[in-house]
N, CA and C atoms as a LAMMPS dump frame, in Angstrom:
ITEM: TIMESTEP
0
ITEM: NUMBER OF ATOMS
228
ITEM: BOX BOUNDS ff ff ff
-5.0000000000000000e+02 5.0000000000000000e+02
-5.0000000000000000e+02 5.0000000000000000e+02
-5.0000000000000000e+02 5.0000000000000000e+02
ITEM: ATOMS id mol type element x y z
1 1 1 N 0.839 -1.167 0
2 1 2 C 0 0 0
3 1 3 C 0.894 1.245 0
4 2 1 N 0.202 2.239 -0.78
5 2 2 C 1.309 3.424 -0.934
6 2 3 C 1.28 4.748 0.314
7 3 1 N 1.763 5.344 0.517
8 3 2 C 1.634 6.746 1.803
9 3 3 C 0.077 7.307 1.813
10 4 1 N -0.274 7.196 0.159
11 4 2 C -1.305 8.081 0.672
12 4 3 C -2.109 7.189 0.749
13 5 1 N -2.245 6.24 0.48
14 5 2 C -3.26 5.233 0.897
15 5 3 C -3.633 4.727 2.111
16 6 1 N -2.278 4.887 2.935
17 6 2 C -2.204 4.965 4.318
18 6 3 C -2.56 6.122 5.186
19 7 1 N -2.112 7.19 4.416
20 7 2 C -2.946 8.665 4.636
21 7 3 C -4.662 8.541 4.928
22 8 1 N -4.9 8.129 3.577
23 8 2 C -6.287 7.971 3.419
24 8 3 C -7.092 7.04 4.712
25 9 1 N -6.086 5.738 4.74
26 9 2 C -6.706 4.905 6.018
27 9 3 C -6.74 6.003 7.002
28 10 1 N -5.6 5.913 7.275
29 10 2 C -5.52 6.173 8.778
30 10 3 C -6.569 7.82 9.201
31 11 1 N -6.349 8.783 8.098
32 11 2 C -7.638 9.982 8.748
33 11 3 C -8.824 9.34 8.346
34 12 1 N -9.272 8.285 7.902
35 12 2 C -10.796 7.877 7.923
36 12 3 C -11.546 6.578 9.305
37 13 1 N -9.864 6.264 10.217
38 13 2 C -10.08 5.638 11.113
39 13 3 C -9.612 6.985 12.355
40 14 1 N -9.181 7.852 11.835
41 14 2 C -9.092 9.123 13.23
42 14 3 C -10.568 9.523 13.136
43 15 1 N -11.318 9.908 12.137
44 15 2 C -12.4 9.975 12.176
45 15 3 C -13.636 9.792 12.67
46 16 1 N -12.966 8.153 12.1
47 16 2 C -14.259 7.317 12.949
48 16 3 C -14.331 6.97 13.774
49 17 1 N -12.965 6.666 14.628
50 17 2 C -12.977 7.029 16.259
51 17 3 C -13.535 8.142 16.538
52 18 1 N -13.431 8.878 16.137
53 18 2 C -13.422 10.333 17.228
54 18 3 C -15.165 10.648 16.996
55 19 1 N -15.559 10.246 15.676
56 19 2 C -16.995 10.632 15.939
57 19 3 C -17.807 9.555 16.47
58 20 1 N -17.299 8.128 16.573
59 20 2 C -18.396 7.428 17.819
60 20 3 C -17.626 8.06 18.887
61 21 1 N -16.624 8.247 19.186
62 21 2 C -16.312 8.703 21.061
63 21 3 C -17.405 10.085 21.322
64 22 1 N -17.441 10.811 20.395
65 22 2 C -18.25 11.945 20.268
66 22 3 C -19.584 11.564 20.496
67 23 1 N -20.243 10.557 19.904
68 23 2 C -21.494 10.384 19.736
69 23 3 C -22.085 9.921 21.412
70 24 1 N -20.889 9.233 22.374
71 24 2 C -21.41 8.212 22.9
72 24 3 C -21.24 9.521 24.13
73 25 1 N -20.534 10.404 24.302
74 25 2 C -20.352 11.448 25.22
75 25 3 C -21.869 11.865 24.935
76 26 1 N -21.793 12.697 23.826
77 26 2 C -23.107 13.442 24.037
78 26 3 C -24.364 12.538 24.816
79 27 1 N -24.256 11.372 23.685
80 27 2 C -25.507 10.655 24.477
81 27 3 C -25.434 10.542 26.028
82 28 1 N -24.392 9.816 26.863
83 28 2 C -24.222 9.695 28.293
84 28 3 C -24.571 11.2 28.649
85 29 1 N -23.879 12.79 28.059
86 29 2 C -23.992 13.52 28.746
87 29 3 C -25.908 14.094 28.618
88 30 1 N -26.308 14.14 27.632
89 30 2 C -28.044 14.141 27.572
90 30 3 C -28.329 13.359 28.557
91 31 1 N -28.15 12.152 28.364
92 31 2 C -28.711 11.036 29.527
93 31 3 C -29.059 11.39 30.827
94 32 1 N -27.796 11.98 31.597
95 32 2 C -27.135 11.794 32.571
96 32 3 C -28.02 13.269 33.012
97 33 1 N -27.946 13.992 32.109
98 33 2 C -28.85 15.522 32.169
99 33 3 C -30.626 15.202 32.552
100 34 1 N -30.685 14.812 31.798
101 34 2 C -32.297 14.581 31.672
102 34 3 C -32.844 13.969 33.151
103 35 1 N -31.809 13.262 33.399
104 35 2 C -32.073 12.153 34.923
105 35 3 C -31.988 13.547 35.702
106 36 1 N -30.782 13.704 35.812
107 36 2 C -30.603 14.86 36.945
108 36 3 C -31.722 16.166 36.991
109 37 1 N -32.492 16.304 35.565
110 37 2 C -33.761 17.745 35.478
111 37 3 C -34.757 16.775 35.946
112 38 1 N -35.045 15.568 36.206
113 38 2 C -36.097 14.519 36.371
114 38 3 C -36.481 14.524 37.981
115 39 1 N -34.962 14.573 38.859
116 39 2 C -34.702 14.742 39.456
117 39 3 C -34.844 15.744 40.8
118 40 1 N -34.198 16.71 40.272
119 40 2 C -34.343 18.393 40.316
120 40 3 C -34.958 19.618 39.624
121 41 1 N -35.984 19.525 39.534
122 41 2 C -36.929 19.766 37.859
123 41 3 C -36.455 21.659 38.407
124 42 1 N -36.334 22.093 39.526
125 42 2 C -36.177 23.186 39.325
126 42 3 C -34.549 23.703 39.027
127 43 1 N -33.911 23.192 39.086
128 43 2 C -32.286 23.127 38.748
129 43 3 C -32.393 23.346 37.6
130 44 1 N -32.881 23.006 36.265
131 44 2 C -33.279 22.527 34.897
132 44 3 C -32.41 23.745 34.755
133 45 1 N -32.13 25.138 34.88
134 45 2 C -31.37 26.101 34.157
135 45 3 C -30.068 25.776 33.999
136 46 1 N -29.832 26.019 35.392
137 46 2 C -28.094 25.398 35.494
138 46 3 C -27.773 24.153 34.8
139 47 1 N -28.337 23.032 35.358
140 47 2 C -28.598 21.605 34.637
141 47 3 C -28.115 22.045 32.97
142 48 1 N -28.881 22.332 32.316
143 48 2 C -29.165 22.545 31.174
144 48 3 C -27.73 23.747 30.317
145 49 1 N -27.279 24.778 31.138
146 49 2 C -26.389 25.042 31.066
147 49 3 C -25.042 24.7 30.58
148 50 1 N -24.595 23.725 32.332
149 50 2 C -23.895 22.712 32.605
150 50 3 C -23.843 21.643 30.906
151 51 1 N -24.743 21.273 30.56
152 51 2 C -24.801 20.055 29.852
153 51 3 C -24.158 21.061 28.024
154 52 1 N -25 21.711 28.179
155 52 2 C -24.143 22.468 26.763
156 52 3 C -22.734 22.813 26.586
157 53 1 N -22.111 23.514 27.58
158 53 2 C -20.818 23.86 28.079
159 53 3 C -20.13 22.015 28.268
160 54 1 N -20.413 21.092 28.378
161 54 2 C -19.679 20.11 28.194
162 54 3 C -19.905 19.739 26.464
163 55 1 N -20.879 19.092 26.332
164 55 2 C -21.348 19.089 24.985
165 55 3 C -19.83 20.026 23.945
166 56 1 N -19.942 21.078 24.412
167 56 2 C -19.079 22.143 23.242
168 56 3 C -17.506 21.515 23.799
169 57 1 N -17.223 21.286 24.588
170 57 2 C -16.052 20.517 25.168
171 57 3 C -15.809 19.104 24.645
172 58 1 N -17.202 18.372 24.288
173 58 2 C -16.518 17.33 23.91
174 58 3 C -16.745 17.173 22.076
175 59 1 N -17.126 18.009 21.848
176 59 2 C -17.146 18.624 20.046
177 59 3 C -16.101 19.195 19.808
178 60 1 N -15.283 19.821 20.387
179 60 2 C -14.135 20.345 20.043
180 60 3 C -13.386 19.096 19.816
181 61 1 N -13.325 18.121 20.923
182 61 2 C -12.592 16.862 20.897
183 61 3 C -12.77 16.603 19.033
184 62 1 N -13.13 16.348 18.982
185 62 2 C -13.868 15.233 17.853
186 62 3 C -13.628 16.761 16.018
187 63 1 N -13.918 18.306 16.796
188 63 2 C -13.302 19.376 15.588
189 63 3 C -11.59 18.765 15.66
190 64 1 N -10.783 18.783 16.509
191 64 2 C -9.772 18.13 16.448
192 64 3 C -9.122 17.13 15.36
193 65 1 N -9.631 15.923 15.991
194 65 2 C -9.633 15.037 15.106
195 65 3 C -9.94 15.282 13.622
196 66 1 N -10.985 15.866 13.705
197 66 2 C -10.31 16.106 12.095
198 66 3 C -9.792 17.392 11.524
199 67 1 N -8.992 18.501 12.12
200 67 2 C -7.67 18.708 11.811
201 67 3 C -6.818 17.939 11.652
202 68 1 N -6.529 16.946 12.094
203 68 2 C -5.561 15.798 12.522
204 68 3 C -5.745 15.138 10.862
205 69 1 N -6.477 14.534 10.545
206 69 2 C -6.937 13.9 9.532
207 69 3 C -6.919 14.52 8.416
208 70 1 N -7.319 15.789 8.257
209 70 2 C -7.167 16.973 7.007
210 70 3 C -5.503 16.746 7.143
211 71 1 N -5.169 17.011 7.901
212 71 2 C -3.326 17.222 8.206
213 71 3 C -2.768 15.824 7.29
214 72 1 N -3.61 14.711 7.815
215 72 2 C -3.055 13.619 7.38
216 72 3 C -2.971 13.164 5.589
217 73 1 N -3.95 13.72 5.354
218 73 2 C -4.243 13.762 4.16
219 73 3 C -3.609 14.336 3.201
220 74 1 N -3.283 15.735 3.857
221 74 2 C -2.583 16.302 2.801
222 74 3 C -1.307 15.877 3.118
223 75 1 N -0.482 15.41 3.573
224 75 2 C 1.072 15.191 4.045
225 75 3 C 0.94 13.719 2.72
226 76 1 N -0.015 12.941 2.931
227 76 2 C -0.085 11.804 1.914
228 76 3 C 0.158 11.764 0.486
C-alpha cells in the first residue's frame, strides 16, 4: 500500500474514532442531564447550562480530530 493510501486509512479511522467517542459522550452527557432535570426539575437552568458547556467541550474533541486527519491527508 502506498503513503497516501495509508494517509487515506488512517484519517478515515481518526475519524471514525473520534466521531463514535463523540457520539457516545453526548448521548451519556443528555442522559445523565435529563435524569438529573427529572430529578431536580427546578435546577433545569443550570442543569441545562452545565450540559451544553460540556457538549461544546466534547465537540471540540472530535473538531480536532479532524484537523488531525485533514493534516493527514494532505502530508499523503
Amino acid at each position: 500500500m502506498t503513503a497516501e493510501g495509508l494517509a487515506w486509512l488512517s484519517a478515515g479511522v481518526c475519524m471514525g474514532l473520534a466521531v463514535i467517542g463523540t457520539a457516545v459522550g453526548i448521548g451519556l452527557l443528555a442522559g445523565k442531564s435529563m435524569e438529573a432535570i427529572a430529578r431536580q426539575p427546578e435546577a433545569h437552568g443550570q442543569i441545562q447550562r452545565a450540559m451544553i458547556l460540556a457538549i461544546a467541550f466534547v465537540e471540540a474533541l472530535c473538531l480536532y480530530a479532524l484537523v488531525v486527519a485533514i493534516a493527514l491527508v494532505r502530508k499523503g
